[in-house]
Structures are given as C-alpha cells and as structure tokens.
C-alpha positions in Angstrom: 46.6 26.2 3.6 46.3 22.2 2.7 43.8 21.3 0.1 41.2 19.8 2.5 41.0 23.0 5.1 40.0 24.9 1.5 37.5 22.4 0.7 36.0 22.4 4.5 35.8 26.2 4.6 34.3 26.2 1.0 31.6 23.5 2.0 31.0 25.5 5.4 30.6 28.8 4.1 27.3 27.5 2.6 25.9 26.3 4.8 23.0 28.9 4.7 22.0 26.8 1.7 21.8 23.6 3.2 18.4 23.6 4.5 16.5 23.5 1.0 19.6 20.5 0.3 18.0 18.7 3.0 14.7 18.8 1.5 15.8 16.2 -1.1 16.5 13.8 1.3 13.2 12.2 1.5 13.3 9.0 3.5 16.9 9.0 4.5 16.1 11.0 7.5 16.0 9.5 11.0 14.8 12.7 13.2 12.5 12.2 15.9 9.3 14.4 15.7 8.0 13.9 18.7 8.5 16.8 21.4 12.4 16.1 23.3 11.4 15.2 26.8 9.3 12.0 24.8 12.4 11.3 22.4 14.9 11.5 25.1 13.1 8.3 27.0 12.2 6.4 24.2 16.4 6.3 23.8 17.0 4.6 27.2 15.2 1.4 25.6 17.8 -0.7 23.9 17.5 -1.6 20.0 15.2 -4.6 19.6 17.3 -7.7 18.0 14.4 -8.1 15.7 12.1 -5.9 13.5 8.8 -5.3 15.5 6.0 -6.6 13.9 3.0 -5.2 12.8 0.8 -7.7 13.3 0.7 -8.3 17.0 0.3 -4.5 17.7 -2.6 -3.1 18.9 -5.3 -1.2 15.9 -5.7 2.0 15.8 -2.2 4.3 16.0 1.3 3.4 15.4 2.8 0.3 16.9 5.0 0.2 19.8 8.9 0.3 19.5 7.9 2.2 16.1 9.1 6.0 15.8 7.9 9.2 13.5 11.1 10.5 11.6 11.4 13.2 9.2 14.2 15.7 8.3 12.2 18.6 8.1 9.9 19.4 11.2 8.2 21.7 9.1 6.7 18.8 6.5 2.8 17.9 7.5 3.1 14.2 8.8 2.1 11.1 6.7 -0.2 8.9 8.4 -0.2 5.4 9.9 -1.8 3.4 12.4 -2.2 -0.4 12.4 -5.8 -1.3 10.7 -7.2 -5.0 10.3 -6.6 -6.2 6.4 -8.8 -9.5 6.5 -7.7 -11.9 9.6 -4.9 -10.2 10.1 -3.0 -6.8 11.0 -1.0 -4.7 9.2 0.6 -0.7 9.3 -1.7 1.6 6.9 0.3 5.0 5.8 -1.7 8.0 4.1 0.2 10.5 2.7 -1.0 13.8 2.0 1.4 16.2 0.1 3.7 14.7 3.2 7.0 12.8 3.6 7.8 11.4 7.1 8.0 7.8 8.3 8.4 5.2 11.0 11.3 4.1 12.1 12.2 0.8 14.3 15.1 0.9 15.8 16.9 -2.6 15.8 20.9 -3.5 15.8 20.9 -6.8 13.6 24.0 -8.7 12.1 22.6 -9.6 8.5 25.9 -11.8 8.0 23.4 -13.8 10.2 20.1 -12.5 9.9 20.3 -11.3 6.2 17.5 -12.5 4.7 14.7 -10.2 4.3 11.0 -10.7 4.5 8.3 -7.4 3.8 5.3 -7.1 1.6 2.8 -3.9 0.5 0.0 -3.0 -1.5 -0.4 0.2 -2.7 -3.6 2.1 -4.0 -2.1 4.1 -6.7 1.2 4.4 -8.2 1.6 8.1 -10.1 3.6 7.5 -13.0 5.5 11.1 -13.1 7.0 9.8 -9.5 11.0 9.2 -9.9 13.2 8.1 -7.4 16.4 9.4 -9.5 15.1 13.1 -10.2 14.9 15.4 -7.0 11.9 16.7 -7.7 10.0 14.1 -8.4 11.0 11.7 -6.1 8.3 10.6 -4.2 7.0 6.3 -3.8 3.8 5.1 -2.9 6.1 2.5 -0.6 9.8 2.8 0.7 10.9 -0.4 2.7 14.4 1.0 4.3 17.9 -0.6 6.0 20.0 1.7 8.0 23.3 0.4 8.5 26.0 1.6 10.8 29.6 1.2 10.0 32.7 3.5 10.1 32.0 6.9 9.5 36.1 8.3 9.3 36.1 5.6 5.9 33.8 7.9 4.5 35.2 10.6 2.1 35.3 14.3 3.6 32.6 15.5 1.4 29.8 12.8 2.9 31.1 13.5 6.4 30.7 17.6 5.5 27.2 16.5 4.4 26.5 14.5 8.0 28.0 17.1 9.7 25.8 19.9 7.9 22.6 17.6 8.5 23.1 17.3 12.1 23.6 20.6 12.8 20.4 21.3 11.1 18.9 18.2 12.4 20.0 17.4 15.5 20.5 13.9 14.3 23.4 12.0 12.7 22.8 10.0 9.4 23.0 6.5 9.2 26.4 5.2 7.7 24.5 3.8 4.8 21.1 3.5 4.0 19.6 1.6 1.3 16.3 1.8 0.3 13.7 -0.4 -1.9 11.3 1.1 -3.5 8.6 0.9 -5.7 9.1 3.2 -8.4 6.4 5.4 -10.8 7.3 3.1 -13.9 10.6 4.8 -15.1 13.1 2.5 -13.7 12.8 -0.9 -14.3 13.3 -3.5 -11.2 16.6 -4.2 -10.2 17.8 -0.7 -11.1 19.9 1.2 -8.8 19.8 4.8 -8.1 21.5 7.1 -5.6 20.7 10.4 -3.7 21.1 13.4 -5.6 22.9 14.8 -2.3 24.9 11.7 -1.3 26.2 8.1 -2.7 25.3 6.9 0.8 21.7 6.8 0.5 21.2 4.0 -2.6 17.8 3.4 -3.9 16.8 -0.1 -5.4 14.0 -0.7 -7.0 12.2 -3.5 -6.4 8.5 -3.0 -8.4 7.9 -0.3 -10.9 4.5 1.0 -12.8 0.9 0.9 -11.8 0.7 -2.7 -13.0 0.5 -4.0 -9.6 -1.0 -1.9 -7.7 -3.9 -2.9 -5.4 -2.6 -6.5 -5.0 -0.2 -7.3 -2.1 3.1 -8.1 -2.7 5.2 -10.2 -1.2 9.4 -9.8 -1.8 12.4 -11.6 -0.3 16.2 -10.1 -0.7 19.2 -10.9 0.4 20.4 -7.9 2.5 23.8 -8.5 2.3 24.5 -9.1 -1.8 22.0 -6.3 -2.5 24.1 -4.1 0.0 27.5 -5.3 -1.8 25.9 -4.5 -5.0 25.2 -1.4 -4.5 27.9 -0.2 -1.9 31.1 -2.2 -2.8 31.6 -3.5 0.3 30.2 -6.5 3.3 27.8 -4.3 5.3 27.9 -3.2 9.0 24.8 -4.0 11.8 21.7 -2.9 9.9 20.8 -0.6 12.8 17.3 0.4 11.8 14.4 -0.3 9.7 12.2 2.0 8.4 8.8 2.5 6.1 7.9 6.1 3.9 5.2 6.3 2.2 5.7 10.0 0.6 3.7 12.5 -1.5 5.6 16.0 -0.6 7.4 16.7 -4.3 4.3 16.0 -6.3 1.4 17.1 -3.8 -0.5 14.4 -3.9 -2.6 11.5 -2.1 -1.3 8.3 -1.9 -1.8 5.4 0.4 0.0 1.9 1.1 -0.4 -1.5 3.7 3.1 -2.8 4.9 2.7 -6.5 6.3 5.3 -7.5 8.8 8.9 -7.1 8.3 11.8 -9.8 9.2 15.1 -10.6 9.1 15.6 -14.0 8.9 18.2 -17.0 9.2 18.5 -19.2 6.5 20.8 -22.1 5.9 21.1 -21.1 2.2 21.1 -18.3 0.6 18.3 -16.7 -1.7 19.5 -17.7 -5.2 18.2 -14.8 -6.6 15.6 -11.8 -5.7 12.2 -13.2 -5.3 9.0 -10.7 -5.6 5.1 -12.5 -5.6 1.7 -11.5 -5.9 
C-alpha cells in the first residue's frame, strides 16, 4: 500500500473526532442556517460583482443578498440587523456566547478590484480573547475574504480536512480565507496567525487592545499584497465576503457596527496599510 492510501485511511478512520475539530473553526465557515428549501433558492441568484452595502438596506433585520453562516447548527446565532448610527446606516452584530456570521456572496477579481474599504466600532474588546489559541479565539469584529482557487494544489492533508468538513457540513470550504481581525491585545497589528486546524484560513490582525474601542474605525488594505503575504502566492476571485462578530469560546457579550464594505479600483496602489479613527 502507497504512502498516501495509509495517510487517507489514518485521517478517515477518525473521523468520529472531527466534529469537536470543527468547533475551532470559528469564522471560516460558510454553512447556510437557514432551513434547505430557503438556501436552495437563494443559490439560483448569481454572485453580486460587488459587496452589498449596508447602508442602502432597509433597518431592522439583515440586509438583502446577505446570508447567516455557521459551522455548527448547534451554536445559538449572533445577532445583526441594520440600525441607524447618526445620518446614516450600518449592520449591528450582538453576540451572546455565539459565533455565526453573514456572509455576501460576490465573485470579484481583486487583480482589479483589490483595494479594500470597511470600518467598525466595537463596544468592548476582552483582553483574554486570542485569535492564535483555540480556545480563546473569539473577536469583537472579523472582516473576512473567501477566495476560490484550485483545490487539487492543495496538499492531501487540507483537502482530507475539506472533505471531512463537508461531510459534516454539507458545505465545501473556501480555497483560502483570510481574515482581519481585531485582536484582545496579544498580537500586535500586522501580525499574522493561522488556524490551529488548517494553513488555509490566515488571520491578520489589523487593531489590537481595548485602546480603541468605542470609536469607529476606518481601514484600507490591499487585498492582493496582504493575500501574497500571508499565502505565498497571487490570489484567485475573492468569492465571498463575510462579517463575525463571536463570543462562543469565552461566553461572553460583545457587540460591534460594520459600515459598508467595498472593493475598489484604484490607479495606484495603497503604499502601505492605512487604519483611522
């Protein structure tokens, strides 16, 4: 017997122990919630060639083109609906001991449209939260980039994992998915951390501490030399965008405000990471 049909029999042979692997996942996942017959027809609609915003949505519930995800249908639900924040609207998430998102589904070439746009405030950042440490890793805000790309590059032990998660799931992982992140204070910004299950979910931080909390926040990244940074390689079509705010490992009760999201065009590229108040 070859060296990779012992490695796939090991891997599937515990599989049984997959499902509390999965729980470490946190906003990677890209499960619907919602009952089948409704997730079945929201996938006629094509992906949108921009991120939906926010702000033209109506208040009070999610916004349209905007999905609940989660890997876990067990995990109580975070929150959000789109509130008024001044003159303008925006996506409030509450999370109580909970960890699922929303999810836009989009399919966007950042070669062209690479330059992202996204700000939050948060109410609270708890300093014991910790992106690189399993058990601790919940944010007060998660702004994340699924990318598609070609899963046979990927070595056997990630495509085990994806296999493993969609049989548990019922949904396949992104190709890559890279995540920014406010962390509890740990990890200073800029610092680059991945899943303790699989190099293909990266976290970046991008603001870190209480310091800032209450204040919105205003970022602008280049998508594609944060994705070769942290994945080695040009990226693929980012195929979704996502936000998490997530209280599950710690049991707690956070809340954050996400302003609209966009990809953008520019005829120059961002010199270098820009974060405001």
């Amino acid at each position: 017997m070859d060296r990779g049909s012992c490695d796939r029999r090991a891997w599937l042979a515990g599989a049984a122990g997959w499902s509390a692997a999965l729980a470490g996942l946190g906003g990677c996942a890209t499960a619907p919630t919602e009952p089948a017959a409704s997730a079945a027809a929201d996938t006629t609609a094509p992906p949108a060639t921009q991120v939906l915003p926010f702000s033209s949505a109506a208040t009070g519930g999610a916004p349209a083109g905007w999905r609940p995800y989660a890997l876990r249908r067990d995990l109580t639900r975070t929150r959000y609906a789109v509130v008024r924040d001044g003159q303008r609207r925006v996506l409030h998430a509450r999370a109580a001991a909970s960890a699922t998102g929303l999810r836009c589904a989009v399919h966007i070439d950042p070669a062209d449209f690479g330059h992202l746009h996204f700000s939050w405030r948060v109410s609270q950042v708890p300093v014991q939260a910790d992106v690189a440490a399993a058990e601790h890793d919940d944010c007060p805000a998660r702004l994340i980039l699924a990318f598609g790309g070609d899963e046979t590059r990927l070595p056997l032990r990630d495509r085990l994992f994806y296999e493993q998660v969609e049989l548990f799931t019922g949904q396949r992982l992104p190709y890559a998915t890279l995540m920014y992140v406010w962390d509890g204070g740990r990890h200073a910004p800029e610092s680059v951390h991945r899943n303790h299950r699989t190099a293909r979910i990266q976290y970046l931080t991008v603001e870190s501490g209480p310091q800032r909390a209450g204040r919105w926040l205003h970022y602008q990244r280049d998508v594609v030399a944060d994705y070769r940074r942290v994945f080695g390689e040009a990226p693929g079509p980012v195929v979704g965008v996502g936000v998490l705010t997530d209280a599950d490992a710690l049991k707690l009760d956070l809340e954050a405000w996400y302003g609209d999201i966009t990809l953008a065009r520019s005829a120059q590229r961002l010199s270098a990471p820009a974060a405001t108040g």
